[in-house]
ZAMARGU-4260 file (C-alpha; in steps of 0.2 Angstrom, whole numbers, plus 5000, padded with zeros to 4 digits):
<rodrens>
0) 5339/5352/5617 | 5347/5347/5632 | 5352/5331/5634 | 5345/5328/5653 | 5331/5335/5659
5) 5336/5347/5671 | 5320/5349/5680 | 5321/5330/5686 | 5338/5333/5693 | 5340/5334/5711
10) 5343/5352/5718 | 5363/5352/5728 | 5355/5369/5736 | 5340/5360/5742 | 5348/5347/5751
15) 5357/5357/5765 | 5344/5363/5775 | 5358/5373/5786 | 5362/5382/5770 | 5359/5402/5772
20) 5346/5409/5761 | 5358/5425/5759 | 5372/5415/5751 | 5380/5425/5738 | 5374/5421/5722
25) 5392/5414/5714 | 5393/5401/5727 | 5374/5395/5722 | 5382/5392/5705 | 5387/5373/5701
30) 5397/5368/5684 | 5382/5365/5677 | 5374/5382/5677 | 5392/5391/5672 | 5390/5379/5655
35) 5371/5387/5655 | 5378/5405/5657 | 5389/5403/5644 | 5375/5397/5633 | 5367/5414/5634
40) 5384/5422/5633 | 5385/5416/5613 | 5370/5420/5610 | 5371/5437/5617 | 5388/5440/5607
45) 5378/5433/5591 | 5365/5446/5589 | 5382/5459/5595 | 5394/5452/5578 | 5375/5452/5566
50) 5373/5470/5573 | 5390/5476/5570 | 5396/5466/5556 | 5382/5465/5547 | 5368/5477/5550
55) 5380/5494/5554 | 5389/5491/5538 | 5375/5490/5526 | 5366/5504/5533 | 5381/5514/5532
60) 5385/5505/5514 | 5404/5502/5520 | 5400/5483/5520 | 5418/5474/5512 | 5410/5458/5507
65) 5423/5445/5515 | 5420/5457/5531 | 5402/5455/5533 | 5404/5437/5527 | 5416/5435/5542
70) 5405/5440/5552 | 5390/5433/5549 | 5399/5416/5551 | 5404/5422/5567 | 5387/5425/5573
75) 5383/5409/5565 | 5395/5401/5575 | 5392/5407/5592 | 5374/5400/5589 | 5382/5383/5586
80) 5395/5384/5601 | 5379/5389/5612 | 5369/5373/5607 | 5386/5364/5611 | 5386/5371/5631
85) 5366/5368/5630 | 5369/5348/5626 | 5380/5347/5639 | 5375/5357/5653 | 5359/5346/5658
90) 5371/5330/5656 | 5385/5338/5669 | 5371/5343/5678 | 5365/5326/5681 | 5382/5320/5686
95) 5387/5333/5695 | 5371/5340/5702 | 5364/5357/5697 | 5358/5373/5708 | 5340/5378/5710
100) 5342/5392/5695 | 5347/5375/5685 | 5330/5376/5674 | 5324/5394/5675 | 5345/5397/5669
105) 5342/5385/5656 | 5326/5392/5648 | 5330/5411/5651 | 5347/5406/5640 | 5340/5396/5626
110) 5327/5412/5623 | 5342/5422/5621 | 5353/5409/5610 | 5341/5400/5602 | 5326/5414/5602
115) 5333/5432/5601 | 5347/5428/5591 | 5342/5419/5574 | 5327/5430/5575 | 5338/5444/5576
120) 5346/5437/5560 | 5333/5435/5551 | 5325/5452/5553 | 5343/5459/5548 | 5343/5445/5535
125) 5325/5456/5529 | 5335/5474/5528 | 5349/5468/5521 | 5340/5459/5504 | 5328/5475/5501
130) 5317/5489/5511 | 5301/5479/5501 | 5305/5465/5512 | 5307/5471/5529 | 5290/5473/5536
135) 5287/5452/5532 | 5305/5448/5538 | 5302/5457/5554 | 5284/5446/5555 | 5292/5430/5552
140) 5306/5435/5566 | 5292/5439/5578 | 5286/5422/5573 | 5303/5414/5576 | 5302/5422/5592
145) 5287/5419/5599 | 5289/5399/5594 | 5302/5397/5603 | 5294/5407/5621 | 5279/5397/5620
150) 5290/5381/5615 | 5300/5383/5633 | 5285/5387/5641 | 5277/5373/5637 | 5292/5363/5640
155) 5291/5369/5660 | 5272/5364/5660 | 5268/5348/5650 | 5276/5330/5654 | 5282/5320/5642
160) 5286/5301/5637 | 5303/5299/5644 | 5316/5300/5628 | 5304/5313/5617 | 5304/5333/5614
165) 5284/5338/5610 | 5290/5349/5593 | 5305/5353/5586 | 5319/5358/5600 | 5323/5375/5600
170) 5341/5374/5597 | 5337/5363/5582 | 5326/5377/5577 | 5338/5394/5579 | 5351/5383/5566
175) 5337/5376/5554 | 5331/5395/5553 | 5349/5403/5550 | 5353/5388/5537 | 5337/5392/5525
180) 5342/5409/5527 | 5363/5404/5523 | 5357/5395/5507 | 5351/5412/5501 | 5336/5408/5491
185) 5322/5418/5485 | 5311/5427/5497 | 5297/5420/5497 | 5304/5403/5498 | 5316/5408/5513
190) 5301/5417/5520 | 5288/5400/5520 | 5302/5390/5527 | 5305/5401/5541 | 5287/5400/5547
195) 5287/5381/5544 | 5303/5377/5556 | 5292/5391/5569 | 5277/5380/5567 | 5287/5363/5568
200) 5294/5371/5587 | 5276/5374/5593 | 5267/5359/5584 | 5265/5343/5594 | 5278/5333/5582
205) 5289/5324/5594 | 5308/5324/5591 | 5318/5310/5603 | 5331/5318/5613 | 5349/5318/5610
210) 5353/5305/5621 | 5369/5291/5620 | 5373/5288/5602 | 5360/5302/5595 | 5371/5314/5606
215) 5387/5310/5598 | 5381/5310/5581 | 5373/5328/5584 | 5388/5334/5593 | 5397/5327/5578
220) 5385/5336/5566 | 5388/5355/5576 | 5407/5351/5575 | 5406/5348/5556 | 5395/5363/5552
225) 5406/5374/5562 | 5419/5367/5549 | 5408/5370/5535 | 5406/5387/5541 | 5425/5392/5543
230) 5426/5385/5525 | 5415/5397/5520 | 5419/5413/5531 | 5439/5412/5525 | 5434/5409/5507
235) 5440/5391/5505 | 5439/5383/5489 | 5423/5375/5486 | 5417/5384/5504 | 5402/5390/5497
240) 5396/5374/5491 | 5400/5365/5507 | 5393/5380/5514 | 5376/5375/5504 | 5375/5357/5505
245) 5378/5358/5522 | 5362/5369/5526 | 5352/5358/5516 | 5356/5343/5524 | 5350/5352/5540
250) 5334/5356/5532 | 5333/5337/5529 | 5336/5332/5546 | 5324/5344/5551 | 5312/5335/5544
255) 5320/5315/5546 | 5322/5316/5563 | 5304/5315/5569 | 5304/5298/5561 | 5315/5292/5573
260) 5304/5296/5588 | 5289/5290/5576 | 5297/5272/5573 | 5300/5273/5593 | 5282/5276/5595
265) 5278/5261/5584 | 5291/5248/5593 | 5280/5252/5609 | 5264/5252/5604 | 5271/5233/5596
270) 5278/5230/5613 | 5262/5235/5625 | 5252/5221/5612 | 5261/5211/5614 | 5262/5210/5632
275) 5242/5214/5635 | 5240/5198/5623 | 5251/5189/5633 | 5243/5193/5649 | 5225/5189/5642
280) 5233/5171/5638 | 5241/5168/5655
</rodrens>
C-alpha cells in the first residue's frame, strides 16, 4: 500500500553511467530504501515478540496473562509501524529518488511485514485457542500467506488505472487479519473471515490508493489504532472495548473502501459520455 508507485520512479543508479557496478552496497541505498528496510525490520521483530511472548509461554504454560497480552500488542504494533515506513517510503522515493533495489526492496519487505508476520499470528493464534484447531489455523495461515505472494506478484506484472490497487493492499490485509483475530470470536467465524480478507487481496476488487487526503486519514487511522492498542496492552480502563470497536471498524473499512474506487469508476465512466457525446455533436 505504498503511496507512490515505486516502479515508475526514476532509478538515481541508473542515471550515472560513470557509476562502478562494484559499489558497495550501502552507497546504493537512498533514504527511500532505508524506510523499506525498516519496514521488513518490524515485521521480522513481529513474528520475534509472537514467538517469544506468546507462543514460548503457552507451550511451556508460564504464560502471565498481562505478559502475553503485552506482547501480543507489541507484535501488533510493529505490524502497524511497518505499514507506517511502507506509506511513506514510495512518497520519499519519489522526491527524493530511489535506487534500483527500490521495487524488489519494496516487495521482498511487504512479504515479510504484511505476509509472514500476520500469518505467523494467526497460526500461533490456532495453537494457542486448542490442538483441535491447529491443522485449519495453520491452512488459513498458508492461505494468508500465499494471498499476499501472489498479490505482489501480480502487482510487478499487471498495470493498473492510475489512482487504484487490483485487491485488497497487502498492508490492509496483515491488519484486517490480526483484528478479526484481536476481537477473539468463535473459530469458525475468525476462521471464514480470515480466508475472506486472503480472497479480497487476490480478487480483482479495486481499492484506490492512499493518496493526498486518503493518506492522511490512513495515517491518522494507524496512529489511532496504535493508541487503541497501547490502551489495551497496559490495561487501561475500557481498553478492551476500545480494543474491540476499533477492530470492527477495520473490518468495516475493509469492506467500505472499495466503494470509493467504485464511485471513482462511476465519475469516469459519466465523464468519458460525456465527452464522446460531445464530440459526436461537434
Amino acid at each position: 500500500m505504498t503511496v507512490i508507485d515505486r516502479k515508475s520512479t526514476v532509478s538515481w543508479a541508473a542515471e550515472d553511467d560513470e557509476e562502478p557496478d562494484d559499489l558497495p552496497l550501502s552507497m546504493r541505498l537512498s533514504i527511500a530504501d532505508t524506510l523499506t528496510l525498516s519496514n521488513a525490520t518490524c515485521g521480522f521483530l513481529a513474528v520475534y515478540f509472537t514467538t517469544t511472548g506468546v507462543l514460548i509461554p503457552h507451550l511451556l504454560d508460564r504464560g502471565d496473562v498481562g505478559v502475553v497480552r503485552n506482547n501480543a500488542a507489541t507484535a501488533v504494533l510493529l505490524m502497524l509501524l511497518a505499514s507506517v515506513f511502507d506509506l511513506f517510503d514510495g512518497l520519499v522515493a519519489r522526491k527524493l529518488r530511489s535506487s534500483a533495489m527500490g521495487a524488489e526492496l519494496d516487495n521482498l519487505s511487504d512479504l515479510i511485514s504484511f505476509g509472514l508476520a500476520p500469518a505467523y499470528f494467526v497460526l500461533v493464534w490456532g495453537m494457542v485457542v486448542g490442538d483441535v484447531h491447529e491443522p485449519l489455523s495453520a491452512l488459513a495461515a498458508i492461505m494468508v500467506l500465499l494471498a499476499v505472494v501472489l498479490r505482489l506478484a501480480r502487482f510487478s506484472c499487471v498495470t493498473m488505472p492510475d489512482g487504484v490497487f487490483q485487491g485488497m493492499p497487502s498492508p490492509f490485509g496483515a491488519l484486517t487479519v490480526v483484528s478479526i483475530v484481536l476481537l477473539e470470536l468463535p473459530f469458525t467465524p475468525t476462521l471464514l473471515a480470515i480466508l475472506g480478507v486472503a480472497w479480497l487481496m487476490v480478487s480483482r476488487v479495486e481499492y484506490p490508493k492512499p493518496r493526498g487526503t486518503l493518506a492522511v486519514a490512513m495515517l491518522g487511522w494507524i496512529v489511532l489504532s496504535m493508541a487503541l492498542l497501547t490502551a489495551w496492552a497496559f490495561d487501561a480502563p475500557g481498553g478492551e472495548l476500545l480494543l474491540q470497536t476499533g477492530c470492527s471498524l477495520q473490518l468495516v473499512l475493509g469492506a467500505v473502501i472499495p466503494l470509493f474506487a467504485m464511485v471513482r469508476r462511476v465519475y469516469a465512466f459519466r465523464d468519458n459520455r460525456r465527452e464522446a457525446r460531445a464530440g459526436a455533436q461537434s
